[in-house]
GUGUGU-482646 format. One line per field, with one value per residue: x negated, y, z of N, C-alpha, C, O in turn; residue in one letter; residue number from 1. Coordinates in pm, 1 decimal. Each point is the difference from the previous one (the first is absolute). Layout:
BEGIN
nX (X/...)
nY (Y/...)
nZ (Z/...)
caX (X/...)
caY (Y/...)
caZ (Z/...)
cX (X/...)
cY (Y/...)
cZ (Z/...)
oX (X/...)
oY (Y/...)
oZ (Z/...)
aa (a/...)
i (NUM/...)
This chain:
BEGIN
nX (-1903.3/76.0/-148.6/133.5/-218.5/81.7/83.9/-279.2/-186.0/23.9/-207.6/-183.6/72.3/-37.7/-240.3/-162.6/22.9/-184.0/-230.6/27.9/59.1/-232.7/-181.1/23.8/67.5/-245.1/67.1/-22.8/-142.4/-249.9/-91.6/1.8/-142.8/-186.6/-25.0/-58.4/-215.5/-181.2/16.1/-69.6/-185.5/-99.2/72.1/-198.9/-181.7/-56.1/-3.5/-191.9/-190.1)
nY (-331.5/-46.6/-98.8/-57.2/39.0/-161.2/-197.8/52.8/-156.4/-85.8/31.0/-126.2/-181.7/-33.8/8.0/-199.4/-12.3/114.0/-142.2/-203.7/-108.7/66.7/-84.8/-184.7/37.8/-14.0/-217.1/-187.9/69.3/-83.7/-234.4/-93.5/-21.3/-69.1/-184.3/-16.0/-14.2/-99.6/-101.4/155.1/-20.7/-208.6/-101.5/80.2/-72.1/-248.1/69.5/-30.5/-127.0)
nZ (3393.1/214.4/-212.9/156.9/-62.0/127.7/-42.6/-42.9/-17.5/198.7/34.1/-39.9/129.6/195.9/127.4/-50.6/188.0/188.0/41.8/51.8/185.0/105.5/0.6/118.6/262.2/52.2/-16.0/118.0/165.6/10.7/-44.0/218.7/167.2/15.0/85.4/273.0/53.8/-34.9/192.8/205.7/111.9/61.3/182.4/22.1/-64.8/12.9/197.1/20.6/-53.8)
caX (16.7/-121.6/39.3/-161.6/7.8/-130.5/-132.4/-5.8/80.8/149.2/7.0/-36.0/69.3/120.7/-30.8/-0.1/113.4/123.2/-68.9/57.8/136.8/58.0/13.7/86.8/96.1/8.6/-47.6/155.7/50.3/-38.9/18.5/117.2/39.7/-33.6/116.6/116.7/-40.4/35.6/131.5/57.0/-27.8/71.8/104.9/14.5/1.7/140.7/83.3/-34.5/8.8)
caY (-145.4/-8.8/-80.4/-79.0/-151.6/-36.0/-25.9/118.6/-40.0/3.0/184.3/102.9/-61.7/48.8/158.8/-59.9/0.4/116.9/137.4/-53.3/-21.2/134.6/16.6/-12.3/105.0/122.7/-4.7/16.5/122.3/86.1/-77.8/-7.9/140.8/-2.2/-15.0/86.0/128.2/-51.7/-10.5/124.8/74.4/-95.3/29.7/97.7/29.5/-12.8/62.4/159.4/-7.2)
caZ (11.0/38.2/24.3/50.9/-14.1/95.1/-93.5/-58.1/-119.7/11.5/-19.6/-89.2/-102.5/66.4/-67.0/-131.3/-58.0/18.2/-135.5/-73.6/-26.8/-50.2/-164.4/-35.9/68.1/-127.4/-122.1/-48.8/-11.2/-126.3/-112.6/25.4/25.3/-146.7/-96.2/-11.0/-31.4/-156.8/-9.1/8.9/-163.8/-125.5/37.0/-10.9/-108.9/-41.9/74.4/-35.5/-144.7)
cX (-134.9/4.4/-123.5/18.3/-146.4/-72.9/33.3/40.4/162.9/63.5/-11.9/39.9/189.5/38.4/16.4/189.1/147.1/-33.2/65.0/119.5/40.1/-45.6/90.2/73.8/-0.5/-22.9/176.2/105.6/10.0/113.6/158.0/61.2/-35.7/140.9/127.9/4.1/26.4/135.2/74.9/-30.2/92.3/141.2/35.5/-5.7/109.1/100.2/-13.6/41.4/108.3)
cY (-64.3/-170.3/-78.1/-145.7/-16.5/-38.7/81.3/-82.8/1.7/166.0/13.6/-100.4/97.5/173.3/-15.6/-27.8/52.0/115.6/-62.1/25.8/179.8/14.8/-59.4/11.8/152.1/3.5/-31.1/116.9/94.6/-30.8/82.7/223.9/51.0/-79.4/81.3/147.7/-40.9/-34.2/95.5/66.0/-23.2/65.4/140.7/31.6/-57.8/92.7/141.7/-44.1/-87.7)
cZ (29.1/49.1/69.8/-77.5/-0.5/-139.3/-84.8/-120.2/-38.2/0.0/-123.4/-114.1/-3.3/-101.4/-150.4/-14.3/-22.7/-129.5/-151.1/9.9/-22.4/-123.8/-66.1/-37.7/-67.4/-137.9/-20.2/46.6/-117.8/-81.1/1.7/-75.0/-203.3/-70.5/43.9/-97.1/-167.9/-3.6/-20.7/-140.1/-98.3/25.5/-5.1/-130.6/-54.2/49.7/-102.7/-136.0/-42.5)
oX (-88.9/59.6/-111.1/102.7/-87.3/-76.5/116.1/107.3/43.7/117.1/86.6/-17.0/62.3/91.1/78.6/42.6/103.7/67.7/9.8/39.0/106.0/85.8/37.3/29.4/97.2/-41.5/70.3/107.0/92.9/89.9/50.2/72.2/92.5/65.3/79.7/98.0/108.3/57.5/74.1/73.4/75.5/26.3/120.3/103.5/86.9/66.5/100.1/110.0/21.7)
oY (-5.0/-31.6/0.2/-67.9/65.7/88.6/26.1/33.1/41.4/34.0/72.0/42.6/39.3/44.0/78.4/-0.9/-17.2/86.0/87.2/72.3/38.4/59.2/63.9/-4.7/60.5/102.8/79.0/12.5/65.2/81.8/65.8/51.7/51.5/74.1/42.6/51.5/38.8/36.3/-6.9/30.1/74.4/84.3/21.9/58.9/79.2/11.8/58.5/39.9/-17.7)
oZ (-85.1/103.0/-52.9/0.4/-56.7/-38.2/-31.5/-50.5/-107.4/-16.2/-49.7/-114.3/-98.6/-70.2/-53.2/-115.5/-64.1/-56.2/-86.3/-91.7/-49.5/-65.5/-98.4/-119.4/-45.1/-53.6/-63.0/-59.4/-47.7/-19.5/-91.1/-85.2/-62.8/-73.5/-83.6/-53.8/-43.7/-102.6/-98.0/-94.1/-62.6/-85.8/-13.9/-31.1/-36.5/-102.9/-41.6/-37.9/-119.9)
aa (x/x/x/x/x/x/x/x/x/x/x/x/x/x/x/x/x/x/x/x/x/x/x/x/x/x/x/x/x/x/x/x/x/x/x/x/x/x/x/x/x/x/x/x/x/x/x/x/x)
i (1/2/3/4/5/6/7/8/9/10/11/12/13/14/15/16/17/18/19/20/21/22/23/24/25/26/27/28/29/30/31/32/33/34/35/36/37/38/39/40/41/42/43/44/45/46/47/48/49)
């Protein structure tokens, strides 16, 4: 993905927010994928015991 945009400021504010919206983006994956996983557990153990 190769994007031209002529003023370098408008680049590297642009770069500042695509680097944000992926931490983000990977911090609520995390968040997300950690409670399915505590969920299963949870569920599994009720099931077994």
């Amino acid at each position: 993905m190769s994007i031209s945009i002529p003023s370098p400021q408008i680049s590297s504010f642009a770069n500042d927010d695509v680097e944000s919206v992926n931490v983000v983006n990977a911090t609520i994956l995390a968040i997300m994928i950690f409670t399915v996983h505590k969920l299963m557990i949870q569920l599994t153990i009720t099931v077994l015991f």
